[in-house]
N, C-alpha and C positions, 0 to 999 in steps of 0.2 A: 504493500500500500504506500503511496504516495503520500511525503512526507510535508503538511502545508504551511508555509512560512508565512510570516506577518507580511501585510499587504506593504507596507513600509520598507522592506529589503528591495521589494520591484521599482518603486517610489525613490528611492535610493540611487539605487545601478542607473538609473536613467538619466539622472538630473547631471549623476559623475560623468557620463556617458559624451551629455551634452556638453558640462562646464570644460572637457576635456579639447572638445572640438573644438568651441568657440577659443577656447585659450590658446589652441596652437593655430588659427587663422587670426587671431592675433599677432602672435609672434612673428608668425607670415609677414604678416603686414609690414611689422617694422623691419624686419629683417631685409625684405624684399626694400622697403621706403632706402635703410642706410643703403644698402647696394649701391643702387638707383642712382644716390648722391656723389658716392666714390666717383662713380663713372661718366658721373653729368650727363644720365641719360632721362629721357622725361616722355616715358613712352605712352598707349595711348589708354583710355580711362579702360576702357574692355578688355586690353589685353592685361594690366593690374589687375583685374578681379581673377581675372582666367589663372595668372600665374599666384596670385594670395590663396585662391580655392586651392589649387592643385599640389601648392606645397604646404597648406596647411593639414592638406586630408595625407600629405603623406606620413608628416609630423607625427599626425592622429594615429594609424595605422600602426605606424613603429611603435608611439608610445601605449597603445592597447594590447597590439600585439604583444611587446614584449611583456607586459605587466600582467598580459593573463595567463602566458606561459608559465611566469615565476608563481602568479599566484595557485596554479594546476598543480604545480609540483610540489609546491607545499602544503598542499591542501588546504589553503585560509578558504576555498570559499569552495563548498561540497558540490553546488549543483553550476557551476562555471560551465556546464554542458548546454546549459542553453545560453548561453551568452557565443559560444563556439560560433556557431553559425555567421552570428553579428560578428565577432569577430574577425572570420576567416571571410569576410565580403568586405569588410574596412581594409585590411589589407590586399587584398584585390587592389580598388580600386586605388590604394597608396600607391600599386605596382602600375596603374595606369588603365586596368579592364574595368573601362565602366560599363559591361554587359553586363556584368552581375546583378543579379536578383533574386533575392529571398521569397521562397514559398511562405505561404500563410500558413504554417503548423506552430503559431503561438497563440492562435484565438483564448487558448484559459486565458492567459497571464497577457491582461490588458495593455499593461506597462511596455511588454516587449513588444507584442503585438503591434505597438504604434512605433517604438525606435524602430522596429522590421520597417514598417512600411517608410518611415522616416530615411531611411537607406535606401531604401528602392527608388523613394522621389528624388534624392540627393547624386543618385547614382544615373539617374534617367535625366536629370540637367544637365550634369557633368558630359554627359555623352554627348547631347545637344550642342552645347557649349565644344568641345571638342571637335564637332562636325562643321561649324559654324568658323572655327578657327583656321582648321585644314581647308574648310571652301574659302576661307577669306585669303588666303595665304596663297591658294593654286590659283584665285583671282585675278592677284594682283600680278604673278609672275607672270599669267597672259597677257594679261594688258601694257604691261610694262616691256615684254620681250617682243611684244608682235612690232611696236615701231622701232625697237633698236632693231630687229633683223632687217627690215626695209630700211633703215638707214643706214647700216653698213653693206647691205643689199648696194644699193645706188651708188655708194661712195666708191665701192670698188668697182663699178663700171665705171666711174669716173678713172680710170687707169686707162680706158682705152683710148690711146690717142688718135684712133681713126672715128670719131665722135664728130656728128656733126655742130655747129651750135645752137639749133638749135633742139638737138636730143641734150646736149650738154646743161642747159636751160631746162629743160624738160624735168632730169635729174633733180639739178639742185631745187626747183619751186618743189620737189615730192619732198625732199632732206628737209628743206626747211617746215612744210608741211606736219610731219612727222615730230620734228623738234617740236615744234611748237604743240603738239598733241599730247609726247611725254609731257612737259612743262604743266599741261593743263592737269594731268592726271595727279603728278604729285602736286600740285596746289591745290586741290580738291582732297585730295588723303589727308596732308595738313589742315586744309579746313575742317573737316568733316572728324580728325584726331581732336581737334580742340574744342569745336562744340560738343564731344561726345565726353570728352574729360573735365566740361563746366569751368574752365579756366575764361573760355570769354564771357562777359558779362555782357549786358542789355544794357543799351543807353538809349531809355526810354524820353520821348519828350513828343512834342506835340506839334504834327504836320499835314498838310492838305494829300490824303490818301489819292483821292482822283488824278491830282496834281501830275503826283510821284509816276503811275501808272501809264496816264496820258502820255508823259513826256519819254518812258520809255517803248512804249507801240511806236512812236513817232522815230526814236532813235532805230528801233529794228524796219524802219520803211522801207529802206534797199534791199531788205533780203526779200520782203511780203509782198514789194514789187517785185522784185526779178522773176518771181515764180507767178506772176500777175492774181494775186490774190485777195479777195475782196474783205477786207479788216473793215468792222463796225464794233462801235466802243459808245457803252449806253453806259457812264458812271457820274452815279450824285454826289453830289458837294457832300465832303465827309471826311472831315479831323481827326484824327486817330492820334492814339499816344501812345507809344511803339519806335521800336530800331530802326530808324528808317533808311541805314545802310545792309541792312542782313536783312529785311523786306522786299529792298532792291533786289536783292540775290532769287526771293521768290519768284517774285513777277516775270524777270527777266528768262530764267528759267523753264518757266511754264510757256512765255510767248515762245522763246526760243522753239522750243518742244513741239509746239502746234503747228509754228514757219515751217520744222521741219521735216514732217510727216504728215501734212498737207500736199495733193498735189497738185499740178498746174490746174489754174483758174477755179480754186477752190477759193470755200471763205472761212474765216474767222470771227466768232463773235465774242465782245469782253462783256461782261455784266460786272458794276460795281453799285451796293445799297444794301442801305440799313436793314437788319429785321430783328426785333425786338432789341435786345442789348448785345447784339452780335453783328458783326459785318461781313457780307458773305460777298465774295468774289466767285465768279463763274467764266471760263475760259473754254469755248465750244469748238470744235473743229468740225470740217467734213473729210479727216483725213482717211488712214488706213485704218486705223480702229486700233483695240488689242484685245486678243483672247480672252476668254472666261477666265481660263485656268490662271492667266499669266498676271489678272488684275491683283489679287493678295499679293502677288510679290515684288511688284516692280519699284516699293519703296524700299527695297534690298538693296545692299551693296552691291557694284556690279552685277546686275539683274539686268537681262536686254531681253526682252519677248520676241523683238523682233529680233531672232541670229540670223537671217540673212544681210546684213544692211552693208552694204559697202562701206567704203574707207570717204565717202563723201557725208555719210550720214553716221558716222561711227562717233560714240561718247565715251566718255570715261565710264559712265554707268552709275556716276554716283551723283548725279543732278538732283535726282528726286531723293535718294537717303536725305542731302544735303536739307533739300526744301522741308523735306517732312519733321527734321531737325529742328529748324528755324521754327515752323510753325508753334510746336509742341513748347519752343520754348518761349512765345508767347501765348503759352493757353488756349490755342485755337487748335484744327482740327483739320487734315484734307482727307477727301474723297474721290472714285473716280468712277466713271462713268460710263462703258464704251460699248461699241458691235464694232464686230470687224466689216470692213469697207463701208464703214456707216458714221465715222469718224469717233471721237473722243471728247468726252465733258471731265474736269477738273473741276472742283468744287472746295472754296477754302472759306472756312469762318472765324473769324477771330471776334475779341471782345473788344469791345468798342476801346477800354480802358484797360 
């Protein structure tokens, strides 16, 4: 017969279990902060938490690990056999497997019952998180290597001295093309590192929103001519008090976006006006549309729905994380809208204040 301990001892192992955890993604933290400093490196708010979780669960692992080894062998604690399981999955994931998951065979014992499942969810983000690092990291080596290969591509045709001048020309506008693409990519990492690490602040104050908007539809004319596109712009007089340089980056953004997957003698409409204590901007196209499936993710990192696009319609990919960033960090909200060849609606609300 089954020997039944005070509900206290479960109460117990759990709280140690936790204060254990929390104590060495502590240590994490700082350890990982002095590192950081030695090396004058200031890397980005996501990849900190990524690397504090993961050395702190390893911290956890060892220091459980090894504490319930000693305490098995000395017998301090008789039924250490159900803690094994938790155990031997804390160190898993120390060693980096976060497939692990514990079966539900602690339904008596409440207490454990819940650190099981408490491990499962911990062990089921980490994977997430994991997967989310690898895709960010195989991302960026594409996007990054596909214009240095064309620019070293060109440069060494530039060797052939039987080039005419104007293939030689030809060349150098794709080099410089190309340049200018990386350039945009890492200023966009950078930006998109520092809003995401809350290092830059809001310098909120008070400007004519229509104002802002107008004068940039007006500045992108040359491109929404060239592809003879019909731009109509219905925005009411309306003061906002907001960043009105990282708002710029919205708008500009989204017009860009609709110029650009719009096609010949298509139109564009802006909506700007009040409704209730929010202000909602709407940016319509008749362009190419985007998928069902593809609408959830294209506020992703490097996310392109459309993977056919040429190198005339090619982006960093991080336009709309960037945008979606901005938004959120004013309290507002965007949405999207679309059918394929039936164009694309953009939807932003912010608060008036």
């Amino acid at each position: 017969m089954r020997r039944e301990h005070p509900r206290w001892i479960g109460v117990a192992w759990f709280m140690f279990v936790v204060t254990i955890i929390i104590s060495m993604i502590v240590i994490a933290f700082f350890l990982t902060g002095y590192i950081y400093k030695i090396i004058n490196w200031n890397p980005p708010f996501l990849l900190i938490q990524i690397a504090n979780t993961l050395l702190g669960l390893v911290f956890t692992g060892t220091l459980i690990g090894a504490a319930g080894k000693v305490a098995r062998s000395r017998g301090w604690v008789p039924e250490m056999n159900v803690f094994a399981p938790i155990l031997d999955a804390l160190e898993r994931i120390a060693r980096g497997d976060f497939s692990v998951r514990l079966t539900n065979e602690f339904q008596d014992n409440q207490m454990v019952s819940q650190l099981a499942n408490s491990v499962n969810k911990m062990a089921l983000e980490l994977d997430q998180m994991e997967n989310m690092r690898q895709e960010f990291i195989s991302n960026v080596s594409h996007e990054i290597q596909s214009p240095l290969t064309s620019i070293r591509g060109f440069a060494k045709a530039l060797e052939n001295d039987h080039l005419s001048a104007e293939e030689r020309h030809h060349y150098l506008r794709i080099i410089e093309e190309e340049s200018t693409r990386l350039s945009r990519i890492t200023e966009d990492l950078l930006k998109l590192a520092s809003l995401e690490s809350e290092q830059l602040q809001l310098e909120p104050r008070p400007y004519r929103l229509d104002q802002q908007i107008r004068n940039l539809i007006l500045a992108c004319e040359p491109q929404w001519k060239n592809k003879s596109i019909n731009m109509e712009a219905s925005l009411e007089k309306i003061t906002i008090t907001a960043d009105e340089d990282l708002l710029s980056q919205v708008w500009l953004n989204l017009v860009h976006n609709s110029i650009k997957f719009t096609l010949e003698a298509g139109s564009i409409n802006v909506e700007l006006h009040p409704h209730a204590d929010q202000i909602i901007f709407k940016i319509s196209d008749t362009g190419i549309g985007i998928p069902e499936e593809d609408q959830t993710r294209i506020f992703e990192r490097f996310y392109k729905a459309d993977k056919s696009r040429t190198r005339t319609k090619a982006g960093s990919g991080l336009g709309l994380s960037i945008v979606k960033k901005i938004v959120e960090m004013h309290k507002g909200a965007i949405e999207v809208q679309s059918k394929i060849n039936a164009g694309t609606t953009f939807i932003v609300s912010l608060p008036i204040k």
